[in-house]
C-alpha positions as CSV (number, residue, x, y, z in Angstrom):
1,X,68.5,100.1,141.9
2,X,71.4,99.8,139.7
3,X,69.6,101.3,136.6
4,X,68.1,103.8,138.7
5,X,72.2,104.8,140.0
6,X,73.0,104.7,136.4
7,X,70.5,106.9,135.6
8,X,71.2,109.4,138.5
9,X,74.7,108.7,139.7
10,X,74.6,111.9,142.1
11,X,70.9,112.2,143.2
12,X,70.6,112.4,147.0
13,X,68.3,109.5,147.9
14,X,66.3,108.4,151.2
15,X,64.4,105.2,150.6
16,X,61.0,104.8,152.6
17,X,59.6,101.4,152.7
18,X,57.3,99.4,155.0
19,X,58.3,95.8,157.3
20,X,59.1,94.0,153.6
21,X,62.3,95.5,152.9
22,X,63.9,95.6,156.5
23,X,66.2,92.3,155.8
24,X,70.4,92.2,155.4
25,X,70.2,91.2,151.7
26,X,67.8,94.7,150.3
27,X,70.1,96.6,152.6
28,X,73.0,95.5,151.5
29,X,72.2,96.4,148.5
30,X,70.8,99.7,149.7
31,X,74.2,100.6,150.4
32,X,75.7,99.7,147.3
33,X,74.2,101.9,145.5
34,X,74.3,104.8,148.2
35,X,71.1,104.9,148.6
36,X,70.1,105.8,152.7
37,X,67.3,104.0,154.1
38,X,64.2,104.4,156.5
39,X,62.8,101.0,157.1
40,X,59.6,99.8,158.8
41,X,59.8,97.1,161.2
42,X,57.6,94.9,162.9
43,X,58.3,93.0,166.3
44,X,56.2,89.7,164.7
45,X,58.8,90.2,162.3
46,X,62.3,91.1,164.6
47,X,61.4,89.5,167.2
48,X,65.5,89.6,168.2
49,X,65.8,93.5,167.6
50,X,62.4,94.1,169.7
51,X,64.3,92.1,172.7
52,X,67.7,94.0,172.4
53,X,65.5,97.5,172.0
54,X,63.4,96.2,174.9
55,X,66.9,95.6,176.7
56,X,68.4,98.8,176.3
57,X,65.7,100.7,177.1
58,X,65.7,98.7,180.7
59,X,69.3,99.2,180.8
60,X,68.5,102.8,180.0
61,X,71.2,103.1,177.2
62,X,67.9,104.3,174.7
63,X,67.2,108.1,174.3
64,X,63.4,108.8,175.7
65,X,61.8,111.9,175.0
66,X,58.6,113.0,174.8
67,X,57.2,116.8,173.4
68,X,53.6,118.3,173.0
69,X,52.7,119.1,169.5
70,X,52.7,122.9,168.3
71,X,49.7,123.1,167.0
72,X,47.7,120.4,168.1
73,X,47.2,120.6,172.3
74,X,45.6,116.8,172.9
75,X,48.4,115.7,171.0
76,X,51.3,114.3,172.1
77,X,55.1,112.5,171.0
78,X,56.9,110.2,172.0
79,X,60.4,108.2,171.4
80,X,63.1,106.0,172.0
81,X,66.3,105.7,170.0
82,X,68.4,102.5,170.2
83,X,72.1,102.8,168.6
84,X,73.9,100.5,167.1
85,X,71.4,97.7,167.2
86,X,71.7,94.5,165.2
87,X,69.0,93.8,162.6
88,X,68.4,90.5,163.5
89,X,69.9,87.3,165.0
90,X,71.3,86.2,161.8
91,X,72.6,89.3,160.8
92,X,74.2,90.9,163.8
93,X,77.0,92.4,162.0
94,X,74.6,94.5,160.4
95,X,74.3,97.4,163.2
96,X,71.2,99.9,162.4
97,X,69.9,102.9,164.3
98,X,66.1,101.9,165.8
99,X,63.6,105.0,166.4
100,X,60.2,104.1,168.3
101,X,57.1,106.6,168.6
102,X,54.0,106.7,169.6
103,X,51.5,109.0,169.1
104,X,49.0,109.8,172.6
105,X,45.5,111.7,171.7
106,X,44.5,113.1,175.3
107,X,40.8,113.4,173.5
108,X,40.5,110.2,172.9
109,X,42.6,108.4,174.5
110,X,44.1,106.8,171.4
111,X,47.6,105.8,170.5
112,X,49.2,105.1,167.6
113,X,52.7,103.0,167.3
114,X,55.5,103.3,164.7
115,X,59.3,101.7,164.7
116,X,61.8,102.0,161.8
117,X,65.1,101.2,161.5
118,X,67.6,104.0,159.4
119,X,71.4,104.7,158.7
120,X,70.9,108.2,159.1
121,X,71.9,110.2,162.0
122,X,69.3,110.6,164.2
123,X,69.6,113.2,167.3
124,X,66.8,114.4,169.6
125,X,66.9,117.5,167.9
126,X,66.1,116.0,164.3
127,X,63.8,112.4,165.4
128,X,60.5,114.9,165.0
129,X,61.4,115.9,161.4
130,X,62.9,112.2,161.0
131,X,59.3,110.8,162.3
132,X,57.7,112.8,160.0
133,X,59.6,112.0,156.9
134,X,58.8,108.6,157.9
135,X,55.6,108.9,158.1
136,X,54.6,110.5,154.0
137,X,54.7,107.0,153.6
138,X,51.6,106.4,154.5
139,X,50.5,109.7,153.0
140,X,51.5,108.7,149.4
141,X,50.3,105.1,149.9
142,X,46.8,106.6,151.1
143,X,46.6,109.3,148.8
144,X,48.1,107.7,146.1
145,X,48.3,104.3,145.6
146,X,44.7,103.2,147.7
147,X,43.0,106.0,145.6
148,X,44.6,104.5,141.9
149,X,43.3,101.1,143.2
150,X,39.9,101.4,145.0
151,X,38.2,104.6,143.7
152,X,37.5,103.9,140.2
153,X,40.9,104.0,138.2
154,X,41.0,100.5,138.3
155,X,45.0,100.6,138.5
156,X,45.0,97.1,140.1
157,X,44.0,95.3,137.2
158,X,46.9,93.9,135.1
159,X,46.5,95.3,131.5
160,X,48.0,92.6,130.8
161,X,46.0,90.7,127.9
162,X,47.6,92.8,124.8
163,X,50.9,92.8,123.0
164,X,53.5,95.0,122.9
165,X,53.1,98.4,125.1
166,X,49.7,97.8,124.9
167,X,50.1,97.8,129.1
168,X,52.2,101.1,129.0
169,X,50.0,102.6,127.4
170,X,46.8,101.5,129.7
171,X,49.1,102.9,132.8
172,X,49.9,106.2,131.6
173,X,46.8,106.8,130.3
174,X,45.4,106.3,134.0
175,X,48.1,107.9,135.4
176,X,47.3,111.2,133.4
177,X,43.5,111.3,134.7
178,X,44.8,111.1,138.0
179,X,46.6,113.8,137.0
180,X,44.0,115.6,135.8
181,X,41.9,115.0,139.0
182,X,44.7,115.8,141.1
183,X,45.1,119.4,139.3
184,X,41.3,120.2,138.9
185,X,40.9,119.5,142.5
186,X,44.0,122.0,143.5
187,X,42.5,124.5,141.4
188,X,38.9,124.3,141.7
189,X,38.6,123.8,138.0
190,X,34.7,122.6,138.8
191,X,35.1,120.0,135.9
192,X,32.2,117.2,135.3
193,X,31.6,114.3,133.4
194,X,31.9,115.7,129.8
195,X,33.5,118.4,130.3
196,X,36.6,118.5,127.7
197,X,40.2,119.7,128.2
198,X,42.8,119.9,126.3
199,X,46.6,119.6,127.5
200,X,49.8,121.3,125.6
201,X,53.2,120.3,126.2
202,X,55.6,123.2,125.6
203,X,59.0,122.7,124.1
204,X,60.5,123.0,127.8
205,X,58.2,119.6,128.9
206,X,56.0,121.5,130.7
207,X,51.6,120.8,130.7
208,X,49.4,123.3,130.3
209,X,46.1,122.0,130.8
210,X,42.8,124.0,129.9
211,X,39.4,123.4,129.8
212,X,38.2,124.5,126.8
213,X,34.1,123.6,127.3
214,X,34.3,126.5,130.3
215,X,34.5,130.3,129.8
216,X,37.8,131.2,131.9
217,X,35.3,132.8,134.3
218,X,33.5,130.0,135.2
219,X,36.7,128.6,136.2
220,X,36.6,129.0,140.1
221,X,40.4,129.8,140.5
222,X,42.8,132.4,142.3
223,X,46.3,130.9,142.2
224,X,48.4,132.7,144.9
225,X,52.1,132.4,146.9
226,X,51.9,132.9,150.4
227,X,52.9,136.9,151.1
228,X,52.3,137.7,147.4
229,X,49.2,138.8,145.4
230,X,46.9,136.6,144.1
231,X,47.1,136.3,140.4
232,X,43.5,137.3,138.9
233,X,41.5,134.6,135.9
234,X,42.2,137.3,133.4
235,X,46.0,137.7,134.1
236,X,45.9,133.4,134.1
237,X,43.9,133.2,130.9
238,X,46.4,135.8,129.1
239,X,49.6,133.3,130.0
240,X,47.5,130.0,128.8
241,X,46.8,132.7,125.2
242,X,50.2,133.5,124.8
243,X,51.8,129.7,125.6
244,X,49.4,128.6,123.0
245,X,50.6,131.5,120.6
246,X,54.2,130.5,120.7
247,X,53.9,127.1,120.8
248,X,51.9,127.1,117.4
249,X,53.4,129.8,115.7
């Protein structure tokens, strides 16, 4: 954390982490570096903070409410929010804001459970948005992370038998065919095993990447903004020409 301040002294930062870093000495230093927090916790884990929650809600000094989804009719929210609530039994100076939901499928009768504890300022008008932010977590860590380590990337294995940046070089090597992946799969590039590609880097640190073993109109892709008109392979292909112009010439 303190390179990371040093590096962006006046970046606006939320910190999303699961049960591990819910404990006085990672908040502390949390704060010190103005850094907000959204913290998973676990009542195997806070067993104290569970029974003062559990207490306030009796007491009725929580927040309850409950909303249908938008979109979704068989789905429904819930939540309680606790103020002021002490992290644990040895750290009850340290006061934290607790949020509870649970997620009710009419369909099938399933529910799912979150709690987090956060220094932000949570209202009944912002916990949806709050609950959502809290829950990319599992997003990234699905999407991201389980996918680097369990479909084929290997990213769990340690590079760590050679010397120097032997191991740097093994990670961002993975991390640019993820990239790749990630990109052909958003633009329907169609790409298969052997297929080649070649990626520029402008002056301005930007990536073009093209591949260059497909005619442009093979490449099944319409790149569009919502409200605005779909920019055609031909109009696409010209840009790619013409970055590669200037960036050679």
């Amino acid at each position: 954390l303190e390179k990371f301040r040093r590096d962006h002294p006046h970046l606006k930062v939320i910190v999303n982490e699961d049960a591990l870093g819910s404990n006085a000495p990672h908040i502390e230093d949390l704060e010190q570096h103005n850094c907000h927090y959204i913290l998973g916790v676990k009542e195997g884990d806070h067993k104290f903070l569970f029974e003062y929650v559990e207490q306030a809600v009796k007491e009725g000094s929580a927040v309850e409410l409950a909303m249908a989804d938008e979109k979704k009719e068989h789905i429904n929210h819930y939540f309680h929010i606790v103020y002021d609530v002490p992290l644990n039994k040895s750290n009850q100076d340290r006061r934290v804001t607790f949020v509870e939901y649970w997620e009710e499928n009419t369909k099938t009768g399933q529910i799912q459970r979150f709690s987090w504890i956060t220094d932000l300022d949570i209202t009944e008008d912002n916990v949806y948005l709050f609950m959502r932010g809290a829950r990319a977590r599992w997003k990234i860590e699905n999407e991201t992370f389980n996918t680097l380590k369990n479909q084929g990337y290997n990213f769990g294995h340690n590079y760590g038998l050679g010397k120097e940046h032997l191991t740097e070089v093994f990670v961002h090597l993975v991390m640019l065919a993820f990239l790749v992946d990630q990109i052909q799969q958003l633009c329907c590039l169609k790409l298969h095993s052997g297929d080649k590609i070649e990626i520029i880097v402008t002056e301005e640190r930007e990536a073009i990447i093209r591949p260059i073993s497909k005619k442009i109109n093979d490449v099944f892709c319409k790149l569009h903004k919502p409200g605005q008109k779909p920019v055609s392979l031909e109009a696409i292909d010209s840009v790619i020409r013409n970055r590669m112009k200037d960036t050679f010439t």
